[in-house]
SENUTI-189344 format. One record per residue (C-alpha): residue number from 1; residue in one letter; x, z, y. Coordinates in Angstrom, 3 decimals. Example, Ala and Ser with C-alpha at 12.3 -4.5 7.8 and 13.67 -1.06 7.14 Angstrom:
! SENUTI-189344
+-----+---------+----------+----------+----------+
: num : residuo :     east :       up :    north :
+-----+---------+----------+----------+----------+
:   1 :       A :   12.300 :    7.800 :   -4.500 :
:   2 :       S :   13.670 :    7.140 :   -1.060 :
+-----+---------+----------+----------+----------+
! end
This chain:
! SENUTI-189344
+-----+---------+----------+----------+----------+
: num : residuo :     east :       up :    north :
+-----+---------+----------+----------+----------+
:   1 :       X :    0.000 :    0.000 :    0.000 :
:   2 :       X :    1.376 :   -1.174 :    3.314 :
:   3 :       X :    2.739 :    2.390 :    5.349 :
:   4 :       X :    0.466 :    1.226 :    8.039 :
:   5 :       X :   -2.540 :    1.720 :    6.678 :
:   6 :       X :   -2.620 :    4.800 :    5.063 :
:   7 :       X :   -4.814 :    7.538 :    6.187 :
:   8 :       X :   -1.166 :    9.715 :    7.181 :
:   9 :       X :   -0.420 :    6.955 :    9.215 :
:  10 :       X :   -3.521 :    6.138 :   10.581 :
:  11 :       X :   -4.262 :    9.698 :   11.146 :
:  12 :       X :   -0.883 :    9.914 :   12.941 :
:  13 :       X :   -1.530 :    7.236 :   15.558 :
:  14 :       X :   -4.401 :    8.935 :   16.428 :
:  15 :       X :   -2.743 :   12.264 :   17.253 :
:  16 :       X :   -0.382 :   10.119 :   19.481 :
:  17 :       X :   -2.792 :    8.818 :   21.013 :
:  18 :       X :   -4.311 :   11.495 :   21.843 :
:  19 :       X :   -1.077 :   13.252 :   23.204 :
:  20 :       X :   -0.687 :    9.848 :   25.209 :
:  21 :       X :   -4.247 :   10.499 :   26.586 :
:  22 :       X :   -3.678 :   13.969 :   27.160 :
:  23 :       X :   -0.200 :   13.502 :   29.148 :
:  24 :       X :   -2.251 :   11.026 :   31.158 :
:  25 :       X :   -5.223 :   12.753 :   31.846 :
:  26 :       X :   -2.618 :   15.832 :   33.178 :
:  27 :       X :   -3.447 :   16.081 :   36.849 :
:  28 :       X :   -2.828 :   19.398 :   37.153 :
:  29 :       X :    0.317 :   19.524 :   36.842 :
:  30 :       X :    3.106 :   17.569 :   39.319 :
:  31 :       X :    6.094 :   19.038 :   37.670 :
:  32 :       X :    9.312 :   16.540 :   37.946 :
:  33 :       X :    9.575 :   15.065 :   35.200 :
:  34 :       X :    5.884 :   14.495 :   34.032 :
:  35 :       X :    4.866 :   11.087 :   33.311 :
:  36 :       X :    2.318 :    9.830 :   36.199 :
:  37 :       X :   -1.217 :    9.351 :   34.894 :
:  38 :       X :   -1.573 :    6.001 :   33.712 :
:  39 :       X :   -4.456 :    4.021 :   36.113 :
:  40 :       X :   -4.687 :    0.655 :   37.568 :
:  41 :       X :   -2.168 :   -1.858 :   38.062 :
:  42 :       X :   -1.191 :   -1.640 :   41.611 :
:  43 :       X :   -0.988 :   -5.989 :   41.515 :
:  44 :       X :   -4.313 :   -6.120 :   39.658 :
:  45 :       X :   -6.238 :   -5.050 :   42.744 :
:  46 :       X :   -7.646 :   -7.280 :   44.979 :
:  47 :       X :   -7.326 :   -6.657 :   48.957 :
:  48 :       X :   -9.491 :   -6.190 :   51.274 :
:  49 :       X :   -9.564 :   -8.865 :   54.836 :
:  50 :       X :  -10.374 :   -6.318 :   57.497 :
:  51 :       X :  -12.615 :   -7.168 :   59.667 :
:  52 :       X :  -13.428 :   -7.184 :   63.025 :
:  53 :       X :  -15.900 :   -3.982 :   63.587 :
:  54 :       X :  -16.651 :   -3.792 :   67.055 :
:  55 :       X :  -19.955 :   -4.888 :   67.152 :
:  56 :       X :  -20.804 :   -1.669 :   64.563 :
:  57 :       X :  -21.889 :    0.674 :   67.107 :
:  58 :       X :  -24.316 :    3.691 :   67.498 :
:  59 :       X :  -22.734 :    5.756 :   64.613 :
:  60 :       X :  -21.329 :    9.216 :   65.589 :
:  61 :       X :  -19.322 :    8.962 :   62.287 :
:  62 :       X :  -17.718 :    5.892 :   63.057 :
:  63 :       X :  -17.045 :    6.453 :   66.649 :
:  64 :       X :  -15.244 :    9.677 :   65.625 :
:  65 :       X :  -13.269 :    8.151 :   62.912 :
:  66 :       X :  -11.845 :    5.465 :   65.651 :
:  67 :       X :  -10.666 :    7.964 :   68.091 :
:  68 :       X :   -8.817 :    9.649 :   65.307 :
:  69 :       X :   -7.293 :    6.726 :   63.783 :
:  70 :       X :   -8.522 :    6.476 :   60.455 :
:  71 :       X :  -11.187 :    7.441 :   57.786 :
:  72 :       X :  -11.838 :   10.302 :   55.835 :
:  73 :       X :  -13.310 :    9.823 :   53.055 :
:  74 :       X :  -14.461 :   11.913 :   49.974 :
:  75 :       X :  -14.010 :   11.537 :   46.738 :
:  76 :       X :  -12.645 :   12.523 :   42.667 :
:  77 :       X :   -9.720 :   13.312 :   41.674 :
:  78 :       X :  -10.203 :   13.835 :   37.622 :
:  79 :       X :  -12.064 :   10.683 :   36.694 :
:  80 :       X :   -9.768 :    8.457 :   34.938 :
:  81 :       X :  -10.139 :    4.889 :   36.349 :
:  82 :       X :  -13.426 :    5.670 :   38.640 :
:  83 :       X :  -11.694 :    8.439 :   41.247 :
:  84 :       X :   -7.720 :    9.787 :   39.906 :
:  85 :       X :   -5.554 :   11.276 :   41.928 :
:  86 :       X :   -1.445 :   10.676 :   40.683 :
:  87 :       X :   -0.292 :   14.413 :   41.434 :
:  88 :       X :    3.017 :   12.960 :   42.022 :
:  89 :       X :    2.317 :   10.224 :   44.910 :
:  90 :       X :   -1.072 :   11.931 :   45.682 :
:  91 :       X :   -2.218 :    8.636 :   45.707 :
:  92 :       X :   -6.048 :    8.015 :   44.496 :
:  93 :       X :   -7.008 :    5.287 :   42.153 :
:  94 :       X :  -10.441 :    3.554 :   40.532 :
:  95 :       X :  -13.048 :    1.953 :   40.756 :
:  96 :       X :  -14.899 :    4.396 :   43.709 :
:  97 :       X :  -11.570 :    4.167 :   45.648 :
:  98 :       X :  -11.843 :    0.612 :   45.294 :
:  99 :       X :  -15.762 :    0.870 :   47.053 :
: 100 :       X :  -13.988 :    3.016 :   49.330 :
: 101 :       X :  -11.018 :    0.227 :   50.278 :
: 102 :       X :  -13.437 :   -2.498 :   50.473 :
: 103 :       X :  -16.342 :   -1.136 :   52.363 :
: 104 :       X :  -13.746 :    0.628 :   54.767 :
: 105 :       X :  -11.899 :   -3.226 :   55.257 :
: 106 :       X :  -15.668 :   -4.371 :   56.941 :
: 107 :       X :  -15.430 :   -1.078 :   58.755 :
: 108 :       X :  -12.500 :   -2.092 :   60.416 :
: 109 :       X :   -9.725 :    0.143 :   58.562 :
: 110 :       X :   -6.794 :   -0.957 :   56.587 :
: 111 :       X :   -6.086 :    1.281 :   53.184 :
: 112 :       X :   -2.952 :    2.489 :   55.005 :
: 113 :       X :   -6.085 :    4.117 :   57.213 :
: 114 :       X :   -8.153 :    5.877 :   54.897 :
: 115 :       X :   -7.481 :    9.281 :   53.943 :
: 116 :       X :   -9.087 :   10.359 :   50.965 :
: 117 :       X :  -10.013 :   13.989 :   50.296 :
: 118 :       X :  -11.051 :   15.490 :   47.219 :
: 119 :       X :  -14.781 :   17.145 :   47.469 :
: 120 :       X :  -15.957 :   19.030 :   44.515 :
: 121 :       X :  -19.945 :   18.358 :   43.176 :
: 122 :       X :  -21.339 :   21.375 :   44.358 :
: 123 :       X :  -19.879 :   20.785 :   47.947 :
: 124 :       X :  -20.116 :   17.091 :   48.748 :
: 125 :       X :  -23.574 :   17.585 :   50.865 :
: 126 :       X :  -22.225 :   20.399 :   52.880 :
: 127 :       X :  -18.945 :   17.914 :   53.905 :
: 128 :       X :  -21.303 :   15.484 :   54.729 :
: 129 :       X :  -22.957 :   17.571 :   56.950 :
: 130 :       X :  -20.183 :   19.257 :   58.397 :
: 131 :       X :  -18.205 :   16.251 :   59.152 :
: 132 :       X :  -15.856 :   17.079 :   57.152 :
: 133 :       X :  -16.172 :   13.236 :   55.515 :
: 134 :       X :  -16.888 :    9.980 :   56.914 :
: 135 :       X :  -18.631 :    9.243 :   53.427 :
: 136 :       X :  -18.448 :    9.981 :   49.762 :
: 137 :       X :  -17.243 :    7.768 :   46.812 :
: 138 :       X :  -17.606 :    9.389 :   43.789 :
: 139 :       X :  -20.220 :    9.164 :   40.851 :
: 140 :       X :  -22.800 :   10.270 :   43.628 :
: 141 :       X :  -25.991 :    9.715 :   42.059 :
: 142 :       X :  -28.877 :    8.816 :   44.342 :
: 143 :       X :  -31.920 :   10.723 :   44.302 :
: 144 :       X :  -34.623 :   12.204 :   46.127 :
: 145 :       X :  -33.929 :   16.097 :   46.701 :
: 146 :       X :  -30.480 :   14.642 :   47.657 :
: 147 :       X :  -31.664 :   12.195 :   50.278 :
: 148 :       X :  -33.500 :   15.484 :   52.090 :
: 149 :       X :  -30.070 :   16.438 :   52.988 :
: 150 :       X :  -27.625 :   13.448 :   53.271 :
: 151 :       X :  -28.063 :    9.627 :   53.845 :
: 152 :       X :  -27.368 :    6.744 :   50.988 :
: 153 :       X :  -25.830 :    3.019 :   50.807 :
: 154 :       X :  -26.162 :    1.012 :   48.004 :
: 155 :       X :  -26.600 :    1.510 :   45.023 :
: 156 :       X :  -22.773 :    0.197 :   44.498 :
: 157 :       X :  -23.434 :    1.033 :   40.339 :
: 158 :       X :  -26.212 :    1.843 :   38.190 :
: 159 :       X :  -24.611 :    4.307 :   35.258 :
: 160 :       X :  -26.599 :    6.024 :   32.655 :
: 161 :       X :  -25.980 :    8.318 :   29.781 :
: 162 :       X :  -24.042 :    6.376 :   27.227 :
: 163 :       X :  -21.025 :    7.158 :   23.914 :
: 164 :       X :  -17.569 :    7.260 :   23.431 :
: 165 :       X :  -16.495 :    6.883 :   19.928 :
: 166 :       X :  -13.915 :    5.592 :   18.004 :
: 167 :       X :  -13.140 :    2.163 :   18.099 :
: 168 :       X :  -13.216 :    1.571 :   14.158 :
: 169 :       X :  -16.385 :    3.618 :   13.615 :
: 170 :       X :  -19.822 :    1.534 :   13.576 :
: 171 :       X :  -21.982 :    4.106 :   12.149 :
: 172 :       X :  -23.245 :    5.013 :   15.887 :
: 173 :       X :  -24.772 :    2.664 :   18.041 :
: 174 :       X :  -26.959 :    4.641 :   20.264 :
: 175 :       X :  -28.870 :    7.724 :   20.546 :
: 176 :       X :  -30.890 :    7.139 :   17.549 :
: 177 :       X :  -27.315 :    7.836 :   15.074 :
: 178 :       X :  -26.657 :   11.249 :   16.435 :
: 179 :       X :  -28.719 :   12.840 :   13.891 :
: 180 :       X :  -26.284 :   14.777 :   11.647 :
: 181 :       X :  -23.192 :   14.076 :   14.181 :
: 182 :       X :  -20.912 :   16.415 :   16.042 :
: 183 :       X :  -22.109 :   15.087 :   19.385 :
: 184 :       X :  -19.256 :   16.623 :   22.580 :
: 185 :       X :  -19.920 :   16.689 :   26.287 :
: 186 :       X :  -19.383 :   19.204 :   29.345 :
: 187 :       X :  -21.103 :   22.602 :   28.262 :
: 188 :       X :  -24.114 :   22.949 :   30.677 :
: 189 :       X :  -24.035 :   19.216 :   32.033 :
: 190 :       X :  -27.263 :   17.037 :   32.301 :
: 191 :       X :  -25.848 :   14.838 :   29.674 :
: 192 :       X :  -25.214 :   17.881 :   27.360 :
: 193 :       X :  -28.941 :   19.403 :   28.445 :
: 194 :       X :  -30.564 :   16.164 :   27.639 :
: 195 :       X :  -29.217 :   16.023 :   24.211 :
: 196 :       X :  -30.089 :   19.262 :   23.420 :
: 197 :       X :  -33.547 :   18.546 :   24.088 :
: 198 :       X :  -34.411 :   15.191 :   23.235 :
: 199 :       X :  -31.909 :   14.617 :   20.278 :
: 200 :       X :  -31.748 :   18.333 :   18.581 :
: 201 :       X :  -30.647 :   17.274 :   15.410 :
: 202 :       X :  -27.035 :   15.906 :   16.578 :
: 203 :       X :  -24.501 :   18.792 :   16.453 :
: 204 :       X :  -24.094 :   19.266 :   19.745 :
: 205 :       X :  -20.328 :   20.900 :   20.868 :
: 206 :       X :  -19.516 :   21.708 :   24.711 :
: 207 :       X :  -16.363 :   21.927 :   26.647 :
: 208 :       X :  -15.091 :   22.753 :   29.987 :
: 209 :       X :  -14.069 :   19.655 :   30.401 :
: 210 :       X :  -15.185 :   15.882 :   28.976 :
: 211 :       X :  -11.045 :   15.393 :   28.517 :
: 212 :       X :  -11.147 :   18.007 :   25.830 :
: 213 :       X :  -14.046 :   16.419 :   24.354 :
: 214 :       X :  -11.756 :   13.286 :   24.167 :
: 215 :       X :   -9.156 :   14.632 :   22.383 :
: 216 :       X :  -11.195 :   16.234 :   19.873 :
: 217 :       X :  -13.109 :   12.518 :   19.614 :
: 218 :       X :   -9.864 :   10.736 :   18.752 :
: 219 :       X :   -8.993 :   13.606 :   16.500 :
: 220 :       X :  -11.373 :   13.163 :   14.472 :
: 221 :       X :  -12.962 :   16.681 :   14.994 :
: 222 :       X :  -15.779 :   15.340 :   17.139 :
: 223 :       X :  -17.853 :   11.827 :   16.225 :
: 224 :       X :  -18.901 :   10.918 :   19.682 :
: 225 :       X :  -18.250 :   12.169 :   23.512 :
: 226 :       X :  -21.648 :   11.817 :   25.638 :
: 227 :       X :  -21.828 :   11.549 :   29.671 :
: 228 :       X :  -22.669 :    8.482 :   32.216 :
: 229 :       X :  -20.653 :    5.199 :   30.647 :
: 230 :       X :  -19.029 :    4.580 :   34.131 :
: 231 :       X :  -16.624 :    8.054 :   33.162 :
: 232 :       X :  -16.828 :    7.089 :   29.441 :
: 233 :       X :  -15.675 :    3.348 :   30.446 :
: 234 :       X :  -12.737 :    5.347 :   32.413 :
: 235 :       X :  -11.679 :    7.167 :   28.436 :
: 236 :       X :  -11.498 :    3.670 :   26.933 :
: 237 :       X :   -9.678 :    2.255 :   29.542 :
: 238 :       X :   -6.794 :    4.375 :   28.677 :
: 239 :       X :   -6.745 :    4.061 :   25.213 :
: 240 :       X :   -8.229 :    0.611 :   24.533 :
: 241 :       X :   -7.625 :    0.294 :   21.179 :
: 242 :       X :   -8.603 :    3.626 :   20.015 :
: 243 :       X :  -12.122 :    3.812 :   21.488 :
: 244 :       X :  -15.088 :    2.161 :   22.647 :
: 245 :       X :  -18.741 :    2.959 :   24.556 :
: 246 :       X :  -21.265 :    1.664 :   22.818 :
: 247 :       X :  -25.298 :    1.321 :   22.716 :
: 248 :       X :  -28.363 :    0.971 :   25.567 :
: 249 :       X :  -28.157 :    3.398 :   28.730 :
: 250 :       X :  -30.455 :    6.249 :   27.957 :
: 251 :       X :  -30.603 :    7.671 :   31.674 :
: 252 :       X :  -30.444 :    5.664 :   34.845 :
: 253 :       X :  -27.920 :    7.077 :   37.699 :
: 254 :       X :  -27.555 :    4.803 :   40.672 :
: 255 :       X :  -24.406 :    5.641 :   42.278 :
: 256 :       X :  -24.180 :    5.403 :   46.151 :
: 257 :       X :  -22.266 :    6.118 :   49.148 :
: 258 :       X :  -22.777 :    9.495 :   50.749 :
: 259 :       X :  -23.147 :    9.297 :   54.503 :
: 260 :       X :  -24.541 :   12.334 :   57.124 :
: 261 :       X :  -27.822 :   11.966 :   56.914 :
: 262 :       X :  -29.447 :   10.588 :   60.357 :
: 263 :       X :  -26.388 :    8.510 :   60.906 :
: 264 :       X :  -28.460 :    5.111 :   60.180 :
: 265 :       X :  -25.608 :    2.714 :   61.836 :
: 266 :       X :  -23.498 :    3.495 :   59.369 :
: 267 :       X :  -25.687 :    3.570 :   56.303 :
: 268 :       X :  -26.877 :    0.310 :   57.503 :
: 269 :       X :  -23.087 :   -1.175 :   58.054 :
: 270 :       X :  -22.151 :    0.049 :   54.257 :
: 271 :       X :  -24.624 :   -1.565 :   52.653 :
: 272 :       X :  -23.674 :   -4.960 :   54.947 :
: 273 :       X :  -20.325 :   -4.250 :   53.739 :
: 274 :       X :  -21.516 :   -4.168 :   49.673 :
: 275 :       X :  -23.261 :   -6.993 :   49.794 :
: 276 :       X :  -20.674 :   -9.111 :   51.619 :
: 277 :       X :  -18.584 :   -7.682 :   48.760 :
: 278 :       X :  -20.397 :   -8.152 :   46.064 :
: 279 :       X :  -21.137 :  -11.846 :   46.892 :
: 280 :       X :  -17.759 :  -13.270 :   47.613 :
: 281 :       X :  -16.073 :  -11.341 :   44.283 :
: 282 :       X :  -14.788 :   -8.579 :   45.881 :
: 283 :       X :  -16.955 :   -5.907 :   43.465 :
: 284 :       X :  -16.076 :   -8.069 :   40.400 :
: 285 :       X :  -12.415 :   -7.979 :   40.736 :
: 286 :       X :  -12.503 :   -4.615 :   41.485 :
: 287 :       X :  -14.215 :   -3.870 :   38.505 :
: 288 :       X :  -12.193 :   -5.695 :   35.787 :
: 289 :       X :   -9.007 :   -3.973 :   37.381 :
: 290 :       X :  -10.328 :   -0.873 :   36.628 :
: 291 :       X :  -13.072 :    0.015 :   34.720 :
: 292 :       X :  -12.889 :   -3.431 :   33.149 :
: 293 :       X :   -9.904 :   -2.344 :   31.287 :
: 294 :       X :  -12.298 :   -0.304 :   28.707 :
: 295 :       X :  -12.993 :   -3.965 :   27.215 :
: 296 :       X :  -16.398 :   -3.736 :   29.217 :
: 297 :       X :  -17.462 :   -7.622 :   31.224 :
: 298 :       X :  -18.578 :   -6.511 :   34.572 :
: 299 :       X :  -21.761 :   -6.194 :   35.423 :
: 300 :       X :  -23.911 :   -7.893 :   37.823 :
: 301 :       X :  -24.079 :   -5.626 :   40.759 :
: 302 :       X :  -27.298 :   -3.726 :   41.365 :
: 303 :       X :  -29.606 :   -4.560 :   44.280 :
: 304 :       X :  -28.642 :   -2.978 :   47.546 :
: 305 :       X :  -31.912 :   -0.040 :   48.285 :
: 306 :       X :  -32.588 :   -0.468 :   52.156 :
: 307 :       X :  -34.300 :    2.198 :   53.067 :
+-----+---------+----------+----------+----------+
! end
């Protein structure tokens, strides 16, 4: 029997590549000496052609961002592929940063001008309102008890709950295989909740983090990781060959960009900016250098919500 295809040598690979997931997914710790987590290639990107802005006016948020200089603009920093931060360079990578870059370019700011700050979940309404962002980038799911406090462009991305799983297994293809499987995500999440409601007979396991959950997945001690497919398309970007997302959404999250609330210039300018974007290739290109590296085509962007 060939050496490669044993199960010690299969099993192997997949404890390397999980300790080359692992060593990538390490953003806690900037050490010298640890290996940058891997994210998009730097000449993969497309750039943005800034444009002329001047004739955006009547937005408070904008005005203040031009006598400053540049944008500030929220974001992830633990989303491998969608919002990263390299804790060496401190430099932020994905597809959201991407949004961010491209919709800043029709704002009139280079990259070189847009500072991006990390804002956790719990806190990105209160930075909208206390200026503390220009916008937000960063799996913000649009919804009503959230447009009470802050203001929304796009949708830029329509997620839903999805799986991770190996890339050799084809026993799961959607929610209706769980029964009977050791089913991971974040302990507490909506992903995990749902699940535990609507599916009880998967074995459901929670983490801290979905990272753990990853490592147990390509371990073999978990059969499937469980969260919106944008951050699951993120996992199998990293390690290609090792896993896949598979089956039909089973939750609808429409991702937007978080502006203050009553600051309709610049909600209105945004979603300008994601169409113009989205129609000349922009949001394409953007999303095969980054997400698109999971194996996943791109999708056809979602229809901009004026509102």
């Amino acid at each position: 029997m060939n050496r490669e295809t044993t199960p010690g040598a299969r099993a192997g690979k997949r404890v390397l590549a999980a300790a080359v997931l692992l060593a990538a997914l390490a953003v806690g710790c900037g050490k010298a000496g640890t290996p940058p987590p891997k994210g998009p290639q730097a000449s993969a990107l497309p750039s943005y052609q800034v444009q002329d802005a001047s004739s955006i006016t009547g937005s408070p948020t904008l005005d203040a961002a031009r006598s400053r200089g540049h944008l500030v603009v929220g974001a992830k920093e633990d989303q491998p592929y969608l919002g990263q931060k390299n804790p060496a360079s401190g430099e932020y990578s994905g597809f959201d940063i991407e949004i961010a870059k491209m919709v800043g370019a029709s704002l009139g700011f280079p990259p070189d001008k847009i500072q991006f700050k990390t804002i956790a979940s719990a806190n990105r309404e209160t930075a909208l309102q206390n200026g503390q962002v220009d916008y937000y980038v960063g799996t913000y799911t649009i919804n009503d008890n959230r447009k009470k406090l802050v203001g929304f462009a796009g949708p830029y991305f329509v997620a839903g709950q999805s799986l991770l799983v190996r890339k050799n297994d084809n026993t799961i293809h959607g929610p209706q295989d769980l029964n009977g499987k050791k089913v991971c995500s974040a302990a507490g999440s909506t992903p995990y909740q749902r699940i535990q409601s609507q599916y009880p007979k998967a074995k459901l396991i929670g983490y801290d983090t979905y990272s753990a959950c990853v490592d147990n997945l390509i371990t073999d001690q978990v059969d499937t990781v469980t969260t919106d497919n944008a951050i699951l398309l993120g996992y199998a970007a990293k390690v290609p060959d090792e896993l896949k997302v598979v089956g039909p959404l089973f939750s609808t999250e429409p991702y937007g960009i978080g502006v203050p609330k009553n600051d309709t210039a610049l909600r209105s300018a945004l979603n300008d900016a994601l169409e113009h974007h989205e129609q000349n290739g922009d949001w394409k290109r953007a999303f095969e250098a980054t997400l698109g590296l999971s194996g996943e085509p791109a999708p056809n962007p979602p229809q901009i919500n004026r509102y």
